[in-house]
OpenMM code with the backbone's topology and positions (N, CA, C; nanometers):
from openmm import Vec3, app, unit

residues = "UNK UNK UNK UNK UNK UNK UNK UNK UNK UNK UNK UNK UNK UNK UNK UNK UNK UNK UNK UNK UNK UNK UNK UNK UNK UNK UNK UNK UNK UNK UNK UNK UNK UNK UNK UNK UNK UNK UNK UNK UNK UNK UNK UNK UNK UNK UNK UNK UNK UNK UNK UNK UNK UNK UNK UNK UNK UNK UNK UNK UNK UNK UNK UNK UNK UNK UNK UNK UNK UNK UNK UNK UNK UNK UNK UNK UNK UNK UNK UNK UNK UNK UNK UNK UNK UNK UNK UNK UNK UNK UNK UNK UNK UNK UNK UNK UNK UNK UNK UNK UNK UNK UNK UNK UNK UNK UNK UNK UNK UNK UNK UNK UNK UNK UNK UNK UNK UNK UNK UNK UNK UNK UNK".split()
positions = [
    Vec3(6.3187, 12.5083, 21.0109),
    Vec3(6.3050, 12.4833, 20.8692),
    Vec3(6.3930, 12.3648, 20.8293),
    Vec3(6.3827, 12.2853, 20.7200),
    Vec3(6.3924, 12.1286, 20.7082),
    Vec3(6.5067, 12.1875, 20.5912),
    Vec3(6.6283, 12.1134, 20.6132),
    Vec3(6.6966, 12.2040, 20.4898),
    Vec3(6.6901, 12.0613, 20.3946),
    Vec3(6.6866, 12.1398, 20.2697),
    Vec3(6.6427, 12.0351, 20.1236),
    Vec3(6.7798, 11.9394, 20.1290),
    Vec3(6.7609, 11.8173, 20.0438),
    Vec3(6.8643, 11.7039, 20.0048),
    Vec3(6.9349, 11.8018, 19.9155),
    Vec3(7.0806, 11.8311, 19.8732),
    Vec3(7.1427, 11.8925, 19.7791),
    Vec3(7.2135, 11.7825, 19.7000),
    Vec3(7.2362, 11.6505, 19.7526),
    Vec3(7.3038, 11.5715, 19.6936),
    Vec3(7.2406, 11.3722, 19.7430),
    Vec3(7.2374, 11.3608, 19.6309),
    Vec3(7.2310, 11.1818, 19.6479),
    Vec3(7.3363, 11.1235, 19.5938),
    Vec3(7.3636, 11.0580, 19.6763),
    Vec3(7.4867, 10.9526, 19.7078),
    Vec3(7.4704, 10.7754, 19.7306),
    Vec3(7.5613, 10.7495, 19.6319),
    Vec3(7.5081, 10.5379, 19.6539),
    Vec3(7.6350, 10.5173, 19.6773),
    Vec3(7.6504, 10.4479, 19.7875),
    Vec3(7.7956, 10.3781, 19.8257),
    Vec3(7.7635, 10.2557, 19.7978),
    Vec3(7.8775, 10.1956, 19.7397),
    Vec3(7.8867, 10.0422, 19.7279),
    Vec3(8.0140, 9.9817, 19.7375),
    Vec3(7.9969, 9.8777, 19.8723),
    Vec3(8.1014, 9.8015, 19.9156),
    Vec3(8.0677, 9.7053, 20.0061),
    Vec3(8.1438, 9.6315, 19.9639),
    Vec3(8.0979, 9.5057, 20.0728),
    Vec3(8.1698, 9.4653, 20.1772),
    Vec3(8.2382, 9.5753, 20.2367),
    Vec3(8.2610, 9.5627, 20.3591),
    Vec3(8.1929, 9.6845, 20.4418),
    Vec3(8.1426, 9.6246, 20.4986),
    Vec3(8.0466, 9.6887, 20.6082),
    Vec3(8.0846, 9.7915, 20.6802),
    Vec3(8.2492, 9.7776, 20.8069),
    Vec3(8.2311, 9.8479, 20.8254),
    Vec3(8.2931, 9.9889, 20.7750),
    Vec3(8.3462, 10.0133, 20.6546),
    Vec3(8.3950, 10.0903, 20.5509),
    Vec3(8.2395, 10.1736, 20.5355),
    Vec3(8.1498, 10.0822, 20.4909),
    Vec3(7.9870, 10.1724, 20.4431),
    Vec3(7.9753, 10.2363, 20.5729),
    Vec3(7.9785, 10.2050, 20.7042),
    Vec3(7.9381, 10.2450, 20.8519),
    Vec3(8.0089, 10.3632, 20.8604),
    Vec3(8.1735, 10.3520, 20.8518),
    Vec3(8.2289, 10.4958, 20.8624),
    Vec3(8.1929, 10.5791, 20.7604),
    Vec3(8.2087, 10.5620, 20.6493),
    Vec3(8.1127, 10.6545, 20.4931),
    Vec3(7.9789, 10.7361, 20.6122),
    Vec3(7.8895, 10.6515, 20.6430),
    Vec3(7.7544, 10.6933, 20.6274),
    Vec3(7.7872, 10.7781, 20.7578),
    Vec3(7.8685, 10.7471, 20.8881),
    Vec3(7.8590, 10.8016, 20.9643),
    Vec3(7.9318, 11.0000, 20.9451),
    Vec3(8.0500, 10.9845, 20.8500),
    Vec3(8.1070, 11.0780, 20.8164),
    Vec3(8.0305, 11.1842, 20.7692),
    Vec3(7.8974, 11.1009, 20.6553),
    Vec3(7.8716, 11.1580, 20.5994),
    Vec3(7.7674, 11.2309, 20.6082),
    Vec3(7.6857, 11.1745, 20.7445),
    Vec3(7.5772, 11.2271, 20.8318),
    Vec3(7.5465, 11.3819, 20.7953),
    Vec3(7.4078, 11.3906, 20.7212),
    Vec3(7.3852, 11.5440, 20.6793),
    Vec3(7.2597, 11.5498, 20.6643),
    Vec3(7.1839, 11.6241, 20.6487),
    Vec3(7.1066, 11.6735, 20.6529),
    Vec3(7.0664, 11.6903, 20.4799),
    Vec3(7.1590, 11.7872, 20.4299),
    Vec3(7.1924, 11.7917, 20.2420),
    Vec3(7.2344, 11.6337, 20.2107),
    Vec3(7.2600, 11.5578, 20.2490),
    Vec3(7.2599, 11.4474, 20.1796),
    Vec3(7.1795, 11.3080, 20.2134),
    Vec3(7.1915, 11.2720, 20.0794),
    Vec3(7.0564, 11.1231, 20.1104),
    Vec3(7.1613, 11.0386, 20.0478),
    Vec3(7.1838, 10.9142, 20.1372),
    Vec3(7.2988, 10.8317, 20.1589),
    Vec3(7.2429, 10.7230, 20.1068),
    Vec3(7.2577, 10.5998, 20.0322),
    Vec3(7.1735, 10.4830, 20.0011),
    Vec3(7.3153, 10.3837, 19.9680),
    Vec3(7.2926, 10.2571, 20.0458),
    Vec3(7.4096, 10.1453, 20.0412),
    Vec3(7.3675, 10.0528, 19.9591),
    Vec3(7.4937, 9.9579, 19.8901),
    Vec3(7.4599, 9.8481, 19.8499),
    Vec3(7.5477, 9.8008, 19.8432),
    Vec3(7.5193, 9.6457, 19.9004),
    Vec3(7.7179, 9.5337, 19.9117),
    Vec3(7.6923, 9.4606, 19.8347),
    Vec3(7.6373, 9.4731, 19.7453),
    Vec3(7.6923, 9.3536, 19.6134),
    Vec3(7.6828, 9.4896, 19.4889),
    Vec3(7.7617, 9.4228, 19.3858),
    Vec3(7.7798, 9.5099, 19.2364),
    Vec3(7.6495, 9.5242, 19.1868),
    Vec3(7.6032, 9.4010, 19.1346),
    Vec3(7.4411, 9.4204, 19.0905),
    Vec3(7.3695, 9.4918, 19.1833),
    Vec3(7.3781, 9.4860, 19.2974),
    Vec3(7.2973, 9.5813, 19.3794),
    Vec3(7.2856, 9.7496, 19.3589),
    Vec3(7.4345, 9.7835, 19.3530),
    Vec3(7.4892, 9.9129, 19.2981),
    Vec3(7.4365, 9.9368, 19.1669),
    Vec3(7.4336, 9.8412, 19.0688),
    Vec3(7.3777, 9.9207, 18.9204),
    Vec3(7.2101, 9.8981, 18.9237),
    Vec3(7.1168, 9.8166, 18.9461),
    Vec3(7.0115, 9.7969, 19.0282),
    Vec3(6.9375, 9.9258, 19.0908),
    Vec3(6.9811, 9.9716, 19.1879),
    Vec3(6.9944, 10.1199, 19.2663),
    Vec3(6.9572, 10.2289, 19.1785),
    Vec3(7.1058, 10.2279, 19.1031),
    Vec3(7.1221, 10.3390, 19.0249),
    Vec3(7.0312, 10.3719, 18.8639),
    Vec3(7.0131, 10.2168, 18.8869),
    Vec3(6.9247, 10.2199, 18.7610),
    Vec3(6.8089, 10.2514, 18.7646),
    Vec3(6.7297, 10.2859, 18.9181),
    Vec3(6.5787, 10.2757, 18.9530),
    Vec3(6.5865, 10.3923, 19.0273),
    Vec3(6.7040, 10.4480, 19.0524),
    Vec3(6.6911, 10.5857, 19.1112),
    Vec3(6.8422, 10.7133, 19.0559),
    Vec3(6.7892, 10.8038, 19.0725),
    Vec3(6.8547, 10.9135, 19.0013),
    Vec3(7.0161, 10.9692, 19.1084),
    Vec3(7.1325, 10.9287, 19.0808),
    Vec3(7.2353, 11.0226, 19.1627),
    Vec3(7.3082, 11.0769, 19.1573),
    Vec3(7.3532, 11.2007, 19.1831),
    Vec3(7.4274, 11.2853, 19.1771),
    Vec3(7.5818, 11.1987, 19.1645),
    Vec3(7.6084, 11.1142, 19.2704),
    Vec3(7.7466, 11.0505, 19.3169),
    Vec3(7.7136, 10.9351, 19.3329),
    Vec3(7.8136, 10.8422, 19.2709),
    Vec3(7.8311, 10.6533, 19.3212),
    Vec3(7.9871, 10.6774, 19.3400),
    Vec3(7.9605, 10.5775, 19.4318),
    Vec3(8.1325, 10.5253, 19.4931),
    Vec3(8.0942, 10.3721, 19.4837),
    Vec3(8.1766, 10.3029, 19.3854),
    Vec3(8.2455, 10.1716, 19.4330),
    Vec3(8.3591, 10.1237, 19.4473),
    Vec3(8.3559, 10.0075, 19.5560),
    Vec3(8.4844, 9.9671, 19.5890),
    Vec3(8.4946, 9.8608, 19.4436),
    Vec3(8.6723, 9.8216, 19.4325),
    Vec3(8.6918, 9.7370, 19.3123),
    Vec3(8.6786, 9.6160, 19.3428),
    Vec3(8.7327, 9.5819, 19.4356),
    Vec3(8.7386, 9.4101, 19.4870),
    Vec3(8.5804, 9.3324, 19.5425),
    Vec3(8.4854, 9.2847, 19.5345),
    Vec3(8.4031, 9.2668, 19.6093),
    Vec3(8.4106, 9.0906, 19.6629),
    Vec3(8.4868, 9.0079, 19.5746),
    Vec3(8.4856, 8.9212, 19.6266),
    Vec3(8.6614, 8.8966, 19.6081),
    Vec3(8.7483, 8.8157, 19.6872),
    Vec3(8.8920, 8.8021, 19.6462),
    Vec3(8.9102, 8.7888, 19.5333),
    Vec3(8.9805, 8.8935, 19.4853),
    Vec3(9.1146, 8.9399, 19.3513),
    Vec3(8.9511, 8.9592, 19.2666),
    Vec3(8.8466, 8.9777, 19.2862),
    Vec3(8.7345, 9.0108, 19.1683),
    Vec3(8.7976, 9.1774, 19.1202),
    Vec3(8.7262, 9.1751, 19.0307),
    Vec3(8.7443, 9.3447, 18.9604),
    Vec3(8.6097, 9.3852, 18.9408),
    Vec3(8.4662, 9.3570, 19.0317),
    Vec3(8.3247, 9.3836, 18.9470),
    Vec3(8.3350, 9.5116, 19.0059),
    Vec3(8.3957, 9.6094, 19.0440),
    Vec3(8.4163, 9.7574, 19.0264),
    Vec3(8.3865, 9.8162, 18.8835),
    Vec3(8.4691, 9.7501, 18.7887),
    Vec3(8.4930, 9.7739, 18.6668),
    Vec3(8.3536, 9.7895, 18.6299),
    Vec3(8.2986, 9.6627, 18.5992),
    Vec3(8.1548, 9.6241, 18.5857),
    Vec3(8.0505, 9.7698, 18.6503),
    Vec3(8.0628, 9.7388, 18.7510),
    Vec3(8.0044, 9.8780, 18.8125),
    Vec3(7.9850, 9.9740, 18.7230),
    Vec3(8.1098, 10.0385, 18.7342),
    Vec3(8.1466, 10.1624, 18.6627),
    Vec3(8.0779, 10.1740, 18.4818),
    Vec3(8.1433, 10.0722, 18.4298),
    Vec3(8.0949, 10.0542, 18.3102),
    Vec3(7.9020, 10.0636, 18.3252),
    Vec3(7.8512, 10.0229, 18.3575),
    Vec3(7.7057, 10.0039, 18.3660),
    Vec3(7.6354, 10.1191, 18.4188),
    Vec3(7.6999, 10.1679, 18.5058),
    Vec3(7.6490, 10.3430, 18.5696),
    Vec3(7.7046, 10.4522, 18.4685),
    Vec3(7.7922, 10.3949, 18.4009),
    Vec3(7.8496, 10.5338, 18.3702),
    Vec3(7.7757, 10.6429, 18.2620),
    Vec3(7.6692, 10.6250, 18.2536),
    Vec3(7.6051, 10.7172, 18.2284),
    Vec3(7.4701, 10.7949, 18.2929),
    Vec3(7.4534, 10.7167, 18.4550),
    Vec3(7.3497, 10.7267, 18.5138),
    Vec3(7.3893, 10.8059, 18.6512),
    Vec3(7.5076, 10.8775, 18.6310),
    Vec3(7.5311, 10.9786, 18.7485),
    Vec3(7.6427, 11.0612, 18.6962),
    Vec3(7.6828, 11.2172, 18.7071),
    Vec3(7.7894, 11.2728, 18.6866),
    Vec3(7.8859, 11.2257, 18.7384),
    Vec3(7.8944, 11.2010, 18.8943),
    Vec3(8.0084, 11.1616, 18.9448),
    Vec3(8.0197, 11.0087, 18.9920),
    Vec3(8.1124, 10.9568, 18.9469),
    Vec3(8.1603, 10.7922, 18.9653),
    Vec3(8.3012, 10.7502, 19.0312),
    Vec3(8.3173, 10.7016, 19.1482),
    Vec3(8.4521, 10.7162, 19.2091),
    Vec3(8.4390, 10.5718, 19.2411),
    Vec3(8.5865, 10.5527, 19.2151),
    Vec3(8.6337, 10.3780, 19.2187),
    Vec3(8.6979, 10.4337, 19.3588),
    Vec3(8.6621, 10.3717, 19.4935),
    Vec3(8.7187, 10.3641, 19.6147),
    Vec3(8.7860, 10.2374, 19.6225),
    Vec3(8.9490, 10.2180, 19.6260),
    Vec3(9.0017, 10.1167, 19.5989),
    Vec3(9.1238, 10.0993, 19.6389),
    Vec3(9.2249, 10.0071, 19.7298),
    Vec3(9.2841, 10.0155, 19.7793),
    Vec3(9.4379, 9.9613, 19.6582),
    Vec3(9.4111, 9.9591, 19.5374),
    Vec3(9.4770, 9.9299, 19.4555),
    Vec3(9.4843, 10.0748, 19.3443),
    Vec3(9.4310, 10.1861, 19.4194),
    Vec3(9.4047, 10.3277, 19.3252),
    Vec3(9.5635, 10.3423, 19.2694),
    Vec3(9.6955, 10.3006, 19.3290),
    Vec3(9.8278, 10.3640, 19.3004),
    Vec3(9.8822, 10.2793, 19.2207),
    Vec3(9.7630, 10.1809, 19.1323),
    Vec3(9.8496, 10.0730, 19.0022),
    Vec3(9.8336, 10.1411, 18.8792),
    Vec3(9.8774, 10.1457, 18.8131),
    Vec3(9.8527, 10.2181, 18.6583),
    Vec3(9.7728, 10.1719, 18.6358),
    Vec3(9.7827, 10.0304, 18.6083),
    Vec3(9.6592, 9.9527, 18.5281),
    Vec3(9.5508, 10.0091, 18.5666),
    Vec3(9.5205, 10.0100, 18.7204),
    Vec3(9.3782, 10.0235, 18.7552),
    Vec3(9.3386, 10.1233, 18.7479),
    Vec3(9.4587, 10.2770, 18.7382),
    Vec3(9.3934, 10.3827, 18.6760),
    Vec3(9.3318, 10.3933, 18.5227),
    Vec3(9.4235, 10.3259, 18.5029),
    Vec3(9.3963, 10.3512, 18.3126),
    Vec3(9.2790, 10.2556, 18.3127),
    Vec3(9.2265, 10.1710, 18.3436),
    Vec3(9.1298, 10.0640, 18.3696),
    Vec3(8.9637, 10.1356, 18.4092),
    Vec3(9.0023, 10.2315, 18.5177),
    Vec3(8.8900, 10.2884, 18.5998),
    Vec3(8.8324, 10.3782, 18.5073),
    Vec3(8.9293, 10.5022, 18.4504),
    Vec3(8.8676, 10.5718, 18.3608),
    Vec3(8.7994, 10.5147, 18.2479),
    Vec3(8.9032, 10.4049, 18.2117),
    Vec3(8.8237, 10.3779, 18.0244),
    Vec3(8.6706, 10.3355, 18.1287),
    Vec3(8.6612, 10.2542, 18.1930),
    Vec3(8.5336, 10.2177, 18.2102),
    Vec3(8.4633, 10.2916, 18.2725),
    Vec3(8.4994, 10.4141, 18.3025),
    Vec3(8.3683, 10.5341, 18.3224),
    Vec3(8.4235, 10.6138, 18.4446),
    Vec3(8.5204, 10.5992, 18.5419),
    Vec3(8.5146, 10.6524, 18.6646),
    Vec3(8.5704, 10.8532, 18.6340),
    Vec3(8.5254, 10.8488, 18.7253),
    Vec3(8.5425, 11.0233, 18.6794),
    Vec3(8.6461, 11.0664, 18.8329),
    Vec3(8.6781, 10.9893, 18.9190),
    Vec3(8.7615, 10.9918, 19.0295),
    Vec3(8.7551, 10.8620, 19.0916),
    Vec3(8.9472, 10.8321, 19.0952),
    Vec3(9.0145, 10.7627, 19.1357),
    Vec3(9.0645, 10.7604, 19.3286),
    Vec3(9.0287, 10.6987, 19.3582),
    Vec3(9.0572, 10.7366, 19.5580),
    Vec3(9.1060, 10.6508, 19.5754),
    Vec3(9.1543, 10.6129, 19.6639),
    Vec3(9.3237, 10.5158, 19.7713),
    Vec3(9.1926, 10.4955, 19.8368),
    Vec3(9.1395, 10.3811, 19.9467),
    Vec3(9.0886, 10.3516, 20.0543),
    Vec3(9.1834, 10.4023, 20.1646),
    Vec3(9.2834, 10.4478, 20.1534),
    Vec3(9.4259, 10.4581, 20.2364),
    Vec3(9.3880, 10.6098, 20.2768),
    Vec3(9.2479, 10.6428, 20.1992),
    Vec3(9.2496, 10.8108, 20.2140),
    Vec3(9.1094, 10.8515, 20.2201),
    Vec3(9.0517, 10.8169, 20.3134),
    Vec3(8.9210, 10.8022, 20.3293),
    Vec3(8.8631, 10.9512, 20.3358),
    Vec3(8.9406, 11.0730, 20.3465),
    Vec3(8.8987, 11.2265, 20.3857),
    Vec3(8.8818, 11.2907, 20.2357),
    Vec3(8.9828, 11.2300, 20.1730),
    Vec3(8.9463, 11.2744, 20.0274),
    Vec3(8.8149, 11.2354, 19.9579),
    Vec3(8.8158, 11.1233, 20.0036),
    Vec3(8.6527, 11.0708, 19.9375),
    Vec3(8.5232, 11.1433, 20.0042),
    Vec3(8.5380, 11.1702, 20.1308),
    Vec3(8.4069, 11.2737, 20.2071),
    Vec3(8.4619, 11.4099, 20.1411),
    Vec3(8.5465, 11.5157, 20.1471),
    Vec3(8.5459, 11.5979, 20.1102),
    Vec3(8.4983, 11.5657, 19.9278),
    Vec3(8.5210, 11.4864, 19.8777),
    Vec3(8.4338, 11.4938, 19.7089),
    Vec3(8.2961, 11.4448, 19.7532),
    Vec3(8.2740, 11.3712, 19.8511),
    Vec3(8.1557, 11.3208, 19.8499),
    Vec3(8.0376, 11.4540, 19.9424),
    Vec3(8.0879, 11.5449, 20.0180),
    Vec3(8.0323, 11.6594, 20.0588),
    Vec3(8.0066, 11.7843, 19.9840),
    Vec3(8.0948, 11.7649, 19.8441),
    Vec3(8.0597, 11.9252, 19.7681),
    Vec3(7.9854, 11.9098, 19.7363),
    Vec3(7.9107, 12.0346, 19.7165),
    Vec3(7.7832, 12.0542, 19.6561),
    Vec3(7.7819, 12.0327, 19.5200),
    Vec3(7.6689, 12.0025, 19.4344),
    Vec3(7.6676, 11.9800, 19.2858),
    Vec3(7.6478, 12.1301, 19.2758),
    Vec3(7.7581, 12.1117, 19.1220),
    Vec3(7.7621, 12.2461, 19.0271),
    Vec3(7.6726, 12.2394, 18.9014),
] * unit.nanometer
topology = app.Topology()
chain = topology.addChain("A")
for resn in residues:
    res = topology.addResidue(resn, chain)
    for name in ("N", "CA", "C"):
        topology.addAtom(name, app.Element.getBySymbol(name[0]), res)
């Protein structure tokens, strides 16, 4: 028996092999995994398809912030929105992530925390 998708998931980052370990971690059966390495790509996605979870990274090109952007533009097109970001431990960028929509803040420094949120089941 084929067990159903329980969760859709859009990663977005533009480093590759960051999406490679994600997708490999995240290898399931309950989940349907969909990438995109540019920002517009990520709201694009999300805008033409329905998801439970987005993850973007903040930086996509040196010192850029189109994370922000991201966030702001999805943030009403999925419950869960996580800024994966290796700058998660600045104030600014917390207080930054939320106003513009993120609903969880992650360290790249902590890649197990992001699969364990990115594996629960929707409530």
């Amino acid at each position: 028996m084929t067990e159903k998708i329980l969760t859709k998931i859009l990663i977005g980052d533009d480093d590759v092999e960051i999406v490679a370990s994600l997708s490999r971690f995240l290898k399931s059966p309950t989940l349907e995994i969909d990438i995109a390495y540019t920002p517009q790509d990520v709201i694009n996605n999300a805008r033409q398809k329905s998801y439970d979870k987005i993850v973007t990274d903040l930086d996509y090109t040196e010192g850029g912030e189109e994370g922000y952007q991201v966030l702001n533009q999805v943030r009403e097109l999925a419950p869960v929105k996580v800024l994966y970001t290796s700058k998660a431990y600045s104030e600014k960028v917390k207080e930054r992530a939320y106003k513009e929509g993120a609903t969880h803040l992650i360290p790249k420094s902590n890649m197990s925390d992001l699969i364990k949120l990115l594996k629960e089941e929707r409530k």
